[in-house]
PDB file of N, CA, C and O in Angstrom:
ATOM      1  N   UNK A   1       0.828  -1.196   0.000  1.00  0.00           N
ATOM      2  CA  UNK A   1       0.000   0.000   0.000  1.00  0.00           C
ATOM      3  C   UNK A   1       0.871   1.259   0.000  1.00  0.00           C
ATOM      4  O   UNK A   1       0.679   2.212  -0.754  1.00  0.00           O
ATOM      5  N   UNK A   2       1.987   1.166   1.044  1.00  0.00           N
ATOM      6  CA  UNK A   2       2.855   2.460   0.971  1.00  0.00           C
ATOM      7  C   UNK A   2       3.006   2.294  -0.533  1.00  0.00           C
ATOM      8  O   UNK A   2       2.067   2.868  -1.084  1.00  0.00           O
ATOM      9  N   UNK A   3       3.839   1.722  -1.414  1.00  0.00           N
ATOM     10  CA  UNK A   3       4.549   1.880  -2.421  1.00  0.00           C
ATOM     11  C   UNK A   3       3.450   2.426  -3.726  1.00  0.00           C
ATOM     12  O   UNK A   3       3.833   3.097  -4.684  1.00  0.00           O
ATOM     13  N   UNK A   4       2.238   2.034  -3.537  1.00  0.00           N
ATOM     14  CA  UNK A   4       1.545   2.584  -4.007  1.00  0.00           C
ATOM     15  C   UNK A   4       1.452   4.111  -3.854  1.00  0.00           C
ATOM     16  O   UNK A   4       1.336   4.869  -4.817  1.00  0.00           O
ATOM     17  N   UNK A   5       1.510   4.492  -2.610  1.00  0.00           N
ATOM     18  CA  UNK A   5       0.892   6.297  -2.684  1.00  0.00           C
ATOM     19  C   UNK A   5       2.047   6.429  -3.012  1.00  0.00           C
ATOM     20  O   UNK A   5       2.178   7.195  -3.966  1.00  0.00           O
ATOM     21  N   UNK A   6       3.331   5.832  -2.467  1.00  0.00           N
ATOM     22  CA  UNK A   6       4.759   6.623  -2.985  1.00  0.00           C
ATOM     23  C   UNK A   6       4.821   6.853  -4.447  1.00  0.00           C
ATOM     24  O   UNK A   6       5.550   7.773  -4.818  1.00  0.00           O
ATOM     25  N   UNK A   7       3.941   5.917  -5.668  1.00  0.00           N
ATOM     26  CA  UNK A   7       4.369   6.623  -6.384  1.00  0.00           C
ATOM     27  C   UNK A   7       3.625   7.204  -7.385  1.00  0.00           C
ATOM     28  O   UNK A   7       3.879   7.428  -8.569  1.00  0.00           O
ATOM     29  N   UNK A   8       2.046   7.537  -6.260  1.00  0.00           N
ATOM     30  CA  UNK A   8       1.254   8.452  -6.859  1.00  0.00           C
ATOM     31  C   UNK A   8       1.765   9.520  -6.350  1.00  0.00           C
ATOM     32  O   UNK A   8       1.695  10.341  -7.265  1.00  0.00           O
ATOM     33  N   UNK A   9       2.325  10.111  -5.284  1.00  0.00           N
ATOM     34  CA  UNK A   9       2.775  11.310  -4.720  1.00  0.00           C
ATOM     35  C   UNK A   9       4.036  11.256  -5.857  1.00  0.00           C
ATOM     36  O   UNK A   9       4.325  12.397  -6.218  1.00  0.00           O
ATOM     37  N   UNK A  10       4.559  10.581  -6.274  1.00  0.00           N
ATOM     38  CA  UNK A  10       5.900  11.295  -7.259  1.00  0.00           C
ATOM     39  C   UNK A  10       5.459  11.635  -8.481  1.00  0.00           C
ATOM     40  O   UNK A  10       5.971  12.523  -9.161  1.00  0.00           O
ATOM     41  N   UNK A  11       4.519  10.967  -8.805  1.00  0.00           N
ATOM     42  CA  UNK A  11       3.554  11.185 -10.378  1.00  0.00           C
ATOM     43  C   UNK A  11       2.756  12.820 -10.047  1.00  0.00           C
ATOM     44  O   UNK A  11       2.413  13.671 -10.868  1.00  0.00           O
ATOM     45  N   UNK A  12       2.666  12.832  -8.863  1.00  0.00           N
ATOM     46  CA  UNK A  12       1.475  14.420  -8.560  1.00  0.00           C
ATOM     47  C   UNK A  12       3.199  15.287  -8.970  1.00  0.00           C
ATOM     48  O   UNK A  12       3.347  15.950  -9.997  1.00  0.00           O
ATOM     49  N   UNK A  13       4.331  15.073  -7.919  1.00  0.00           N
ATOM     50  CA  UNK A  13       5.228  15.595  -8.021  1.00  0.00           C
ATOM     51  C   UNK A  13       5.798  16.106  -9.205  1.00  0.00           C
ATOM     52  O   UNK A  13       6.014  17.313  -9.313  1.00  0.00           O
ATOM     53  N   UNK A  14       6.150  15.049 -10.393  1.00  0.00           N
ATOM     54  CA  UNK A  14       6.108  15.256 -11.476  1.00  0.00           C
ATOM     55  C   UNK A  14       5.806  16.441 -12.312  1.00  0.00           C
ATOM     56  O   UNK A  14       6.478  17.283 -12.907  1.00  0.00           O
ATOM     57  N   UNK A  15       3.960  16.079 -12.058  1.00  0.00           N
ATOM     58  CA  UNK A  15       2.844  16.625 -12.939  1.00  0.00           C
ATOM     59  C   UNK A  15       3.271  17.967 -12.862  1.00  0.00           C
ATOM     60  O   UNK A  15       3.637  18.575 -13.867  1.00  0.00           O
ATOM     61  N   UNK A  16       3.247  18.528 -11.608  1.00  0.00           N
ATOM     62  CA  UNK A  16       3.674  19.948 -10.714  1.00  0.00           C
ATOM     63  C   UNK A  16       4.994  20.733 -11.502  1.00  0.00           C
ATOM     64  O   UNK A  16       4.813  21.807 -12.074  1.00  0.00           O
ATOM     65  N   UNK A  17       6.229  20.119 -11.465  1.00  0.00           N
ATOM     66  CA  UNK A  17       7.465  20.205 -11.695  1.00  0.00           C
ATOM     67  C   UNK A  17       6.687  20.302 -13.105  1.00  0.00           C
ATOM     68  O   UNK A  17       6.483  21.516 -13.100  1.00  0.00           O
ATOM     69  N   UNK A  18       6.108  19.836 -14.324  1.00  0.00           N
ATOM     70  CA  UNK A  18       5.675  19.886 -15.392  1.00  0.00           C
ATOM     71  C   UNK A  18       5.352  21.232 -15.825  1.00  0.00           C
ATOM     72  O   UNK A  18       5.953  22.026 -16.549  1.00  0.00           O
ATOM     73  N   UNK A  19       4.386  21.279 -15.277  1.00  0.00           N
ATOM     74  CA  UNK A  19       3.268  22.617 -15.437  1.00  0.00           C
ATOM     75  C   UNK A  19       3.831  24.043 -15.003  1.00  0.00           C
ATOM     76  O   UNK A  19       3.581  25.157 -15.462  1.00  0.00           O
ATOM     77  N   UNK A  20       4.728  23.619 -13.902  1.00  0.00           N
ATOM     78  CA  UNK A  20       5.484  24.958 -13.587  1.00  0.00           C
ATOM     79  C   UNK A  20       6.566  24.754 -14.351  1.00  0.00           C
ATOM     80  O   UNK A  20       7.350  25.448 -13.704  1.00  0.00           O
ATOM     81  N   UNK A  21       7.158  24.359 -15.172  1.00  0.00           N
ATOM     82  CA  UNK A  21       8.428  24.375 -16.117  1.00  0.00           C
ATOM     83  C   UNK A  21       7.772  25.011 -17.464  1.00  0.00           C
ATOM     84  O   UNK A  21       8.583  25.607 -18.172  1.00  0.00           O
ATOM     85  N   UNK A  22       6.114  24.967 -18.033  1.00  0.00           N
ATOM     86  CA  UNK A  22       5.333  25.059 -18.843  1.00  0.00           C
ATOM     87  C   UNK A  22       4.836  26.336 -18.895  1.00  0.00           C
ATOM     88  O   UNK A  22       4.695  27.075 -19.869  1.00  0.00           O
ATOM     89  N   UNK A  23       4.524  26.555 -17.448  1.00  0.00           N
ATOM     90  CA  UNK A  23       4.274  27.736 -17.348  1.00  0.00           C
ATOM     91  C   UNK A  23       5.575  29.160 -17.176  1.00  0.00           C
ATOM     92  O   UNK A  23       5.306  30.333 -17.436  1.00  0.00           O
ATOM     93  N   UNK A  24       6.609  28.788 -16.810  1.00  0.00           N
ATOM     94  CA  UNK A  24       8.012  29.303 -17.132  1.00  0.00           C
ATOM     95  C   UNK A  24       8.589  29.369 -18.649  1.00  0.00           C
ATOM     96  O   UNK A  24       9.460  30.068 -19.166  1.00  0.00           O
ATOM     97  N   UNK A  25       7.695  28.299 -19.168  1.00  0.00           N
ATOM     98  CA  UNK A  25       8.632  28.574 -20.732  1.00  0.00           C
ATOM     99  C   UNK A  25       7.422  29.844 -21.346  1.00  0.00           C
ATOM    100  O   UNK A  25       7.583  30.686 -22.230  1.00  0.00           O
ATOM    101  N   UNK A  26       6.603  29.653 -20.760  1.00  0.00           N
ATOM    102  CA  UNK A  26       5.210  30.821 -21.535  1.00  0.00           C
ATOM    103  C   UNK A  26       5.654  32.490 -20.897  1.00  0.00           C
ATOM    104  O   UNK A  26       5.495  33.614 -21.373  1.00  0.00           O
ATOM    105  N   UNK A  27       6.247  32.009 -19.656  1.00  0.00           N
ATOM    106  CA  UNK A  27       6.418  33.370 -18.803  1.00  0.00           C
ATOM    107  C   UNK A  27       7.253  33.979 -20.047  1.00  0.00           C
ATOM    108  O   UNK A  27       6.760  34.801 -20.819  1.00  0.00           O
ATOM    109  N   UNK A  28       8.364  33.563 -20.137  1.00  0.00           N
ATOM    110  CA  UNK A  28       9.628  33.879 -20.726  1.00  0.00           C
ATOM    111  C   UNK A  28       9.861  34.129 -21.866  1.00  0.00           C
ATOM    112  O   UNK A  28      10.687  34.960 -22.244  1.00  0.00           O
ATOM    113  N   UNK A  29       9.056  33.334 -22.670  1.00  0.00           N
ATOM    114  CA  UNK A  29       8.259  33.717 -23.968  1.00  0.00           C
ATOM    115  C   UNK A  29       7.665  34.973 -24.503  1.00  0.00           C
ATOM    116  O   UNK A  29       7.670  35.324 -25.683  1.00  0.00           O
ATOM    117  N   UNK A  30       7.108  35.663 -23.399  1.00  0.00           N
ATOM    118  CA  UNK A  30       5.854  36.719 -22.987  1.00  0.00           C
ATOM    119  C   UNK A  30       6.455  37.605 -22.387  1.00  0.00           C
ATOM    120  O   UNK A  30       5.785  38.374 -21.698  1.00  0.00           O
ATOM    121  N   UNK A  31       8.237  37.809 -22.480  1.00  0.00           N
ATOM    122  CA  UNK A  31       9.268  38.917 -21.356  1.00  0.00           C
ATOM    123  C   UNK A  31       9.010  39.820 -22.572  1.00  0.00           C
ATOM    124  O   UNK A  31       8.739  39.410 -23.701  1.00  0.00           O
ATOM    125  N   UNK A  32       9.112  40.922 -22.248  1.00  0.00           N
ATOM    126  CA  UNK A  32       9.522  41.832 -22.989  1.00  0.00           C
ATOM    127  C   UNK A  32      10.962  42.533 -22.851  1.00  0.00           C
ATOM    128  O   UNK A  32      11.292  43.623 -23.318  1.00  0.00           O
ATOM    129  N   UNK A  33      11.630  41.761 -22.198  1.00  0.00           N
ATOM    130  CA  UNK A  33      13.283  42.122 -22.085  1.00  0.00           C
ATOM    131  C   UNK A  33      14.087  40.736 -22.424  1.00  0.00           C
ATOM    132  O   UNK A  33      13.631  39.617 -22.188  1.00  0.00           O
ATOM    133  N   UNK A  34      15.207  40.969 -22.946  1.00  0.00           N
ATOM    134  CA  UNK A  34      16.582  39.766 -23.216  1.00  0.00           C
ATOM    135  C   UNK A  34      16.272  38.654 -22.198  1.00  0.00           C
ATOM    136  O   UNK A  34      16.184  38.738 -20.973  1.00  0.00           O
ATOM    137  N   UNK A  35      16.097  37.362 -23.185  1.00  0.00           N
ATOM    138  CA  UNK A  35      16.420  36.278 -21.613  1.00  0.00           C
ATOM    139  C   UNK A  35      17.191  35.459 -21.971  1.00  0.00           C
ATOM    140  O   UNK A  35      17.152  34.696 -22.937  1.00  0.00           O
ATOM    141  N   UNK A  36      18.210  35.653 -20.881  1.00  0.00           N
ATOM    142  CA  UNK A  36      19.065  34.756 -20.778  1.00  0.00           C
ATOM    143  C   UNK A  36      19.300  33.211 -21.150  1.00  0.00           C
ATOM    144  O   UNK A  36      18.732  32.557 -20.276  1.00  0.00           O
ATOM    145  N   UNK A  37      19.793  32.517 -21.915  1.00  0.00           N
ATOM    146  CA  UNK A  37      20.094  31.406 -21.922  1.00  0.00           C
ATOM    147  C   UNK A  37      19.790  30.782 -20.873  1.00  0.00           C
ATOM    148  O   UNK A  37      18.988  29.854 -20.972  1.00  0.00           O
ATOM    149  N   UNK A  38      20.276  31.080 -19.756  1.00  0.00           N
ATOM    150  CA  UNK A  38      20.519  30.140 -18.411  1.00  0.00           C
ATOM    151  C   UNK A  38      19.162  30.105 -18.422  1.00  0.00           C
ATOM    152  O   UNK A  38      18.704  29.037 -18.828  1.00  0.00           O
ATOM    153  N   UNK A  39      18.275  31.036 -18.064  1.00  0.00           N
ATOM    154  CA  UNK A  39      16.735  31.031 -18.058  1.00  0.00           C
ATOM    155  C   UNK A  39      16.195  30.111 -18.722  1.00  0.00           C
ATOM    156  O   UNK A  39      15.427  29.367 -18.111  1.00  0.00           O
ATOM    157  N   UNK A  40      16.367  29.946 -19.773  1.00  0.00           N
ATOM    158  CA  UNK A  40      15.787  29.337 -21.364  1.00  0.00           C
ATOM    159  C   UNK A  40      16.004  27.495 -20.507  1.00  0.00           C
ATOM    160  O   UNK A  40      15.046  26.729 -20.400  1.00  0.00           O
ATOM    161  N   UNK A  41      17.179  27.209 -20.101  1.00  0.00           N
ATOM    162  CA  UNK A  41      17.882  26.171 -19.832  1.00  0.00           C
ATOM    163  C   UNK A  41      17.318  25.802 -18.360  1.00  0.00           C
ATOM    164  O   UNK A  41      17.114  24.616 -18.100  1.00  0.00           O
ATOM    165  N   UNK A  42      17.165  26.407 -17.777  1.00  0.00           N
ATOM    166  CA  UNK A  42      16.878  26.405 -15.959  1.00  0.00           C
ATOM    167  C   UNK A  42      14.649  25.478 -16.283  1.00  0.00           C
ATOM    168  O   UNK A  42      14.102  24.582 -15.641  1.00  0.00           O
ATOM    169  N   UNK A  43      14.230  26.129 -17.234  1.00  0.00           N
ATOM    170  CA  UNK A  43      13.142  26.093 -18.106  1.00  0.00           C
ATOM    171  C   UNK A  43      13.141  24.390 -18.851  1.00  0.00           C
ATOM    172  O   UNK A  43      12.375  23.433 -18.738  1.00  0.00           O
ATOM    173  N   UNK A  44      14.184  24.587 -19.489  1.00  0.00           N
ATOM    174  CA  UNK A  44      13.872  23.125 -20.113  1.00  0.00           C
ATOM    175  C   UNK A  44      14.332  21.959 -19.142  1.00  0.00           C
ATOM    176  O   UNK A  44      13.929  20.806 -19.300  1.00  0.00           O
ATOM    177  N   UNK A  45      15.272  22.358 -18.044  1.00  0.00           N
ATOM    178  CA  UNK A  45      15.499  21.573 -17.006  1.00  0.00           C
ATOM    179  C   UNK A  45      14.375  20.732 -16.254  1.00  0.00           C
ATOM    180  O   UNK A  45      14.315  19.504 -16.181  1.00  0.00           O
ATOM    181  N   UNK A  46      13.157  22.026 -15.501  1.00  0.00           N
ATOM    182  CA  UNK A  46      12.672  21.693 -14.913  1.00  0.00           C
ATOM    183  C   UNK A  46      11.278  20.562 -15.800  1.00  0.00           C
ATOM    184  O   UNK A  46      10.644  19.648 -15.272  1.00  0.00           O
ATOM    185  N   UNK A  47      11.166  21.108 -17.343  1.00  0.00           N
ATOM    186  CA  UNK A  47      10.250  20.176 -17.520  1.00  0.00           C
ATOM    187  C   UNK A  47      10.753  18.727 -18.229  1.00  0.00           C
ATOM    188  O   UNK A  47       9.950  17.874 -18.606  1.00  0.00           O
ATOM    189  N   UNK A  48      12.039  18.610 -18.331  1.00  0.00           N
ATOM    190  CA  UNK A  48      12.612  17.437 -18.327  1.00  0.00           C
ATOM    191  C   UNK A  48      12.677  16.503 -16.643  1.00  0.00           C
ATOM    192  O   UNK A  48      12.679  15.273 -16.577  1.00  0.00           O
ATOM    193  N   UNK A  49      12.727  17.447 -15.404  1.00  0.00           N
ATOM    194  CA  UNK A  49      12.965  16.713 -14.337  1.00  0.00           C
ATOM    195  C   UNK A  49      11.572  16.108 -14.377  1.00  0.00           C
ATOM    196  O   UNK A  49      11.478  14.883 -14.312  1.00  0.00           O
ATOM    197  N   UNK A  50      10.348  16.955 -14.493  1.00  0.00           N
ATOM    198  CA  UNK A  50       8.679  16.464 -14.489  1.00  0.00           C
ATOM    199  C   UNK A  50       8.521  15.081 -15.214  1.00  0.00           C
ATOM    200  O   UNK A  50       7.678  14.260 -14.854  1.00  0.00           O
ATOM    201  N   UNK A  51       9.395  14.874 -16.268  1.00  0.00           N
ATOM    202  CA  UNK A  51       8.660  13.670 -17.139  1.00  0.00           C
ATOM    203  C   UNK A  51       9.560  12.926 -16.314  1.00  0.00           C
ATOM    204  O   UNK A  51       8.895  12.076 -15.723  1.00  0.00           O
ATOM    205  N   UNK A  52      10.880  12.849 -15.974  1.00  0.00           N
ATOM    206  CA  UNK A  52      11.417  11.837 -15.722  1.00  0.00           C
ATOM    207  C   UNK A  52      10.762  11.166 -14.688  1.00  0.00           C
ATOM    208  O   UNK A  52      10.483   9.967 -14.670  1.00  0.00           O
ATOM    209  N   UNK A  53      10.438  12.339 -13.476  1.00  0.00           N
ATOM    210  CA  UNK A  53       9.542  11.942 -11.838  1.00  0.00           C
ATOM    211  C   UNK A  53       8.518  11.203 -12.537  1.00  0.00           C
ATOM    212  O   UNK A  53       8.529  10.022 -12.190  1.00  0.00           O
ATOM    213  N   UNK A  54       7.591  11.491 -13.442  1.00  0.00           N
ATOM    214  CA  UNK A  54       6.651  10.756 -13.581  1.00  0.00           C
ATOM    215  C   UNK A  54       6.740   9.510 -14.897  1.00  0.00           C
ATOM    216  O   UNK A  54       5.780   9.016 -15.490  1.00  0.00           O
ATOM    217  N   UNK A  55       8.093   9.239 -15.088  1.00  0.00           N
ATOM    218  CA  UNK A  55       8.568   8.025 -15.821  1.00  0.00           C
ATOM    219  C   UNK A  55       9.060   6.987 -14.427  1.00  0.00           C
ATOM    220  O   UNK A  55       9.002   5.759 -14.477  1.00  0.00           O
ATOM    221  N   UNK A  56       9.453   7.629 -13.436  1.00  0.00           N
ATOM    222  CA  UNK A  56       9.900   7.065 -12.635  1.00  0.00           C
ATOM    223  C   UNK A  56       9.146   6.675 -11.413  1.00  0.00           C
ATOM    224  O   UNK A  56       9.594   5.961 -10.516  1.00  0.00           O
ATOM    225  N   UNK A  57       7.610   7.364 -11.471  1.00  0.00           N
ATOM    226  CA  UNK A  57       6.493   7.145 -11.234  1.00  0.00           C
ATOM    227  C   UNK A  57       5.973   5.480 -11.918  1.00  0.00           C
ATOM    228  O   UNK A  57       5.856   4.482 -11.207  1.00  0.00           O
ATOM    229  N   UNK A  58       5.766   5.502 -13.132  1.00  0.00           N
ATOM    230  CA  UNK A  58       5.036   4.413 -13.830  1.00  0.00           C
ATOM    231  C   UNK A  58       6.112   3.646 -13.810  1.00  0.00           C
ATOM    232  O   UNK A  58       5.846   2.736 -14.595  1.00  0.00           O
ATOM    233  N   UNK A  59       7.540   3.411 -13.227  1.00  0.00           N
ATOM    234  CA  UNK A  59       8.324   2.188 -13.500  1.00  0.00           C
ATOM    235  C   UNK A  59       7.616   1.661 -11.957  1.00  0.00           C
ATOM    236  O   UNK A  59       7.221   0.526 -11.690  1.00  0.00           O
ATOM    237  N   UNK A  60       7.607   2.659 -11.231  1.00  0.00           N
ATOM    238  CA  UNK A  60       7.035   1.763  -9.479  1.00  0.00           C
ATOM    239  C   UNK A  60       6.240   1.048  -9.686  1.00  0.00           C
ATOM    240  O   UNK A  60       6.276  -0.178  -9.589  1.00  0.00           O
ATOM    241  N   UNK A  61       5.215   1.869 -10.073  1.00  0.00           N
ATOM    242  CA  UNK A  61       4.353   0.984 -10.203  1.00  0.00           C
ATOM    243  C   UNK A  61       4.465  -0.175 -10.844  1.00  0.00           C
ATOM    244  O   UNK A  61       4.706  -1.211 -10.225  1.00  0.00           O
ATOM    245  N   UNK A  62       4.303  -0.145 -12.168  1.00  0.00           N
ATOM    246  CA  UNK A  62       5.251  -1.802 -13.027  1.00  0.00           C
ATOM    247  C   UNK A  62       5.678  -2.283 -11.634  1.00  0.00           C
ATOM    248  O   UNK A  62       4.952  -2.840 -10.810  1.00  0.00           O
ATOM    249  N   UNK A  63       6.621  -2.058 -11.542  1.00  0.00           N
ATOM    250  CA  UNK A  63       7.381  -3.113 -10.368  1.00  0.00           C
ATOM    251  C   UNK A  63       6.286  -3.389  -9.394  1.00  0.00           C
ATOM    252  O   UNK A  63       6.284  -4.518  -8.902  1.00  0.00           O
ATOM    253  N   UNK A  64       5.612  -2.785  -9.131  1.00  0.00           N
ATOM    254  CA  UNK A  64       4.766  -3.290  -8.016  1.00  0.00           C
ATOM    255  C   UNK A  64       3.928  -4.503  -8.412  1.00  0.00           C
ATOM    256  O   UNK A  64       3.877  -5.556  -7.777  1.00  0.00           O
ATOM    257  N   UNK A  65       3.198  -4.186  -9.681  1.00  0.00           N
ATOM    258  CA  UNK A  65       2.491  -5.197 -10.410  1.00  0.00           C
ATOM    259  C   UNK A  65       3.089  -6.692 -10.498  1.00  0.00           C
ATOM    260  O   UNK A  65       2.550  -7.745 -10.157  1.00  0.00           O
ATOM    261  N   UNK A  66       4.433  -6.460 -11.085  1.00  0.00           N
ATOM    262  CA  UNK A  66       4.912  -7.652 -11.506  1.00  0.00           C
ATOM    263  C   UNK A  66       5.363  -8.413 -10.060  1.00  0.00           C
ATOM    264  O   UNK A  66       5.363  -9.637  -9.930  1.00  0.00           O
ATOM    265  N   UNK A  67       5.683  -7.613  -9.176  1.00  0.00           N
ATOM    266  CA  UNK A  67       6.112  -8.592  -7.826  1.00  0.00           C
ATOM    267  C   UNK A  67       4.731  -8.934  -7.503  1.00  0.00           C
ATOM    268  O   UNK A  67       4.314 -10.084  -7.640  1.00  0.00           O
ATOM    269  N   UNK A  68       4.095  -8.087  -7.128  1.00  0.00           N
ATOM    270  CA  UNK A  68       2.441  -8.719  -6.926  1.00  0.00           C
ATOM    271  C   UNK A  68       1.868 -10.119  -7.766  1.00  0.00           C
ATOM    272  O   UNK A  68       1.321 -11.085  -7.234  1.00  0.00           O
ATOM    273  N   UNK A  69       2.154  -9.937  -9.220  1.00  0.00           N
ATOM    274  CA  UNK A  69       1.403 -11.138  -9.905  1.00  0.00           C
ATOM    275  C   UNK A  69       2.614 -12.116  -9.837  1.00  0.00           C
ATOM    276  O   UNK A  69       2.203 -13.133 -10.396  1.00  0.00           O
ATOM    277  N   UNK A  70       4.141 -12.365  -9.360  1.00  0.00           N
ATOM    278  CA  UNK A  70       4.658 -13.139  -9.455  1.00  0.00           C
ATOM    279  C   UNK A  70       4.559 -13.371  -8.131  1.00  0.00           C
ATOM    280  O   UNK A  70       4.939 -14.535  -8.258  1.00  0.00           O
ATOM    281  N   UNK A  71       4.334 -13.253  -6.686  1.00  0.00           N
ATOM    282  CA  UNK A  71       4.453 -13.753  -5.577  1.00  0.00           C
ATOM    283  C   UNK A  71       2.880 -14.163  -5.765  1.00  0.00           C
ATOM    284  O   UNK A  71       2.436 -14.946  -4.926  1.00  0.00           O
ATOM    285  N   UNK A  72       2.257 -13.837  -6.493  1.00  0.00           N
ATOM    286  CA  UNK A  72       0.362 -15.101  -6.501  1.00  0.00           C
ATOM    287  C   UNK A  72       0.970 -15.542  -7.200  1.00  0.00           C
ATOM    288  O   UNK A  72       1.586 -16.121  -6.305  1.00  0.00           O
ATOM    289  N   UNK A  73       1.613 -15.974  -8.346  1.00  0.00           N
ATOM    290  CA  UNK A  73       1.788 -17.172  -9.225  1.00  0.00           C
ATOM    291  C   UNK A  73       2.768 -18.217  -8.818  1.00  0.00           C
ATOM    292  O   UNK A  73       2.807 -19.355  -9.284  1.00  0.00           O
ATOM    293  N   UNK A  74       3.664 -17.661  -7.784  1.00  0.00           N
ATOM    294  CA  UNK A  74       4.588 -18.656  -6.906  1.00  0.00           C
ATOM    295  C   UNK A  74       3.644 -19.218  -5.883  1.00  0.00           C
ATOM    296  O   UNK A  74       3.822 -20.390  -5.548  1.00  0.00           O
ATOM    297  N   UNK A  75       2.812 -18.638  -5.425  1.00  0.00           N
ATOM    298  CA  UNK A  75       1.569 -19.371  -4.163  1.00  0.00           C
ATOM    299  C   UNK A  75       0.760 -20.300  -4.487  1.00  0.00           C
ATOM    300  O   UNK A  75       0.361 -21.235  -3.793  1.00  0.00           O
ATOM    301  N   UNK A  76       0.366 -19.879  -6.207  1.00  0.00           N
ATOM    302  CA  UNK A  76      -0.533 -20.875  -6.658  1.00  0.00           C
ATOM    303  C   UNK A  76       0.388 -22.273  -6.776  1.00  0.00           C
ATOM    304  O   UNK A  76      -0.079 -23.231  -6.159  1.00  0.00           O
ATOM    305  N   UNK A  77       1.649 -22.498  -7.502  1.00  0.00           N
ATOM    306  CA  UNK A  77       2.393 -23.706  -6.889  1.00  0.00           C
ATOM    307  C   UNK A  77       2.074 -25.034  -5.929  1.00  0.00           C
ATOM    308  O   UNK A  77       2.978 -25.817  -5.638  1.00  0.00           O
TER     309      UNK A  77
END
Protein backbone atom coordinates (compact mmCIF):
# COMPACT_ATOMS: atom_id res chain seq x y z
CA UNK A 1 0.00 0.00 0.00
CA UNK A 2 2.85 2.46 0.97
CA UNK A 3 4.55 1.88 -2.42
CA UNK A 4 1.55 2.58 -4.01
CA UNK A 5 0.89 6.30 -2.68
CA UNK A 6 4.76 6.62 -2.98
CA UNK A 7 4.37 6.62 -6.38
CA UNK A 8 1.25 8.45 -6.86
CA UNK A 9 2.78 11.31 -4.72
CA UNK A 10 5.90 11.29 -7.26
CA UNK A 11 3.55 11.18 -10.38
CA UNK A 12 1.47 14.42 -8.56
CA UNK A 13 5.23 15.59 -8.02
CA UNK A 14 6.11 15.26 -11.48
CA UNK A 15 2.84 16.63 -12.94
CA UNK A 16 3.67 19.95 -10.71
CA UNK A 17 7.46 20.20 -11.69
CA UNK A 18 5.67 19.89 -15.39
CA UNK A 19 3.27 22.62 -15.44
CA UNK A 20 5.48 24.96 -13.59
CA UNK A 21 8.43 24.38 -16.12
CA UNK A 22 5.33 25.06 -18.84
CA UNK A 23 4.27 27.74 -17.35
CA UNK A 24 8.01 29.30 -17.13
CA UNK A 25 8.63 28.57 -20.73
CA UNK A 26 5.21 30.82 -21.54
CA UNK A 27 6.42 33.37 -18.80
CA UNK A 28 9.63 33.88 -20.73
CA UNK A 29 8.26 33.72 -23.97
CA UNK A 30 5.85 36.72 -22.99
CA UNK A 31 9.27 38.92 -21.36
CA UNK A 32 9.52 41.83 -22.99
CA UNK A 33 13.28 42.12 -22.08
CA UNK A 34 16.58 39.77 -23.22
CA UNK A 35 16.42 36.28 -21.61
CA UNK A 36 19.07 34.76 -20.78
CA UNK A 37 20.09 31.41 -21.92
CA UNK A 38 20.52 30.14 -18.41
CA UNK A 39 16.74 31.03 -18.06
CA UNK A 40 15.79 29.34 -21.36
CA UNK A 41 17.88 26.17 -19.83
CA UNK A 42 16.88 26.40 -15.96
CA UNK A 43 13.14 26.09 -18.11
CA UNK A 44 13.87 23.12 -20.11
CA UNK A 45 15.50 21.57 -17.01
CA UNK A 46 12.67 21.69 -14.91
CA UNK A 47 10.25 20.18 -17.52
CA UNK A 48 12.61 17.44 -18.33
CA UNK A 49 12.97 16.71 -14.34
CA UNK A 50 8.68 16.46 -14.49
CA UNK A 51 8.66 13.67 -17.14
CA UNK A 52 11.42 11.84 -15.72
CA UNK A 53 9.54 11.94 -11.84
CA UNK A 54 6.65 10.76 -13.58
CA UNK A 55 8.57 8.02 -15.82
CA UNK A 56 9.90 7.07 -12.63
CA UNK A 57 6.49 7.15 -11.23
CA UNK A 58 5.04 4.41 -13.83
CA UNK A 59 8.32 2.19 -13.50
CA UNK A 60 7.03 1.76 -9.48
CA UNK A 61 4.35 0.98 -10.20
CA UNK A 62 5.25 -1.80 -13.03
CA UNK A 63 7.38 -3.11 -10.37
CA UNK A 64 4.77 -3.29 -8.02
CA UNK A 65 2.49 -5.20 -10.41
CA UNK A 66 4.91 -7.65 -11.51
CA UNK A 67 6.11 -8.59 -7.83
CA UNK A 68 2.44 -8.72 -6.93
CA UNK A 69 1.40 -11.14 -9.91
CA UNK A 70 4.66 -13.14 -9.45
CA UNK A 71 4.45 -13.75 -5.58
CA UNK A 72 0.36 -15.10 -6.50
CA UNK A 73 1.79 -17.17 -9.23
CA UNK A 74 4.59 -18.66 -6.91
CA UNK A 75 1.57 -19.37 -4.16
CA UNK A 76 -0.53 -20.87 -6.66
CA UNK A 77 2.39 -23.71 -6.89
Amino acid sequence: MRTTVLAYVIAVVGLVMLLFGVWGFIVLNNAEIDVALTDEAIVVGLIGGGLAMIGVAQALRLLLVVVTNTHLALAAR
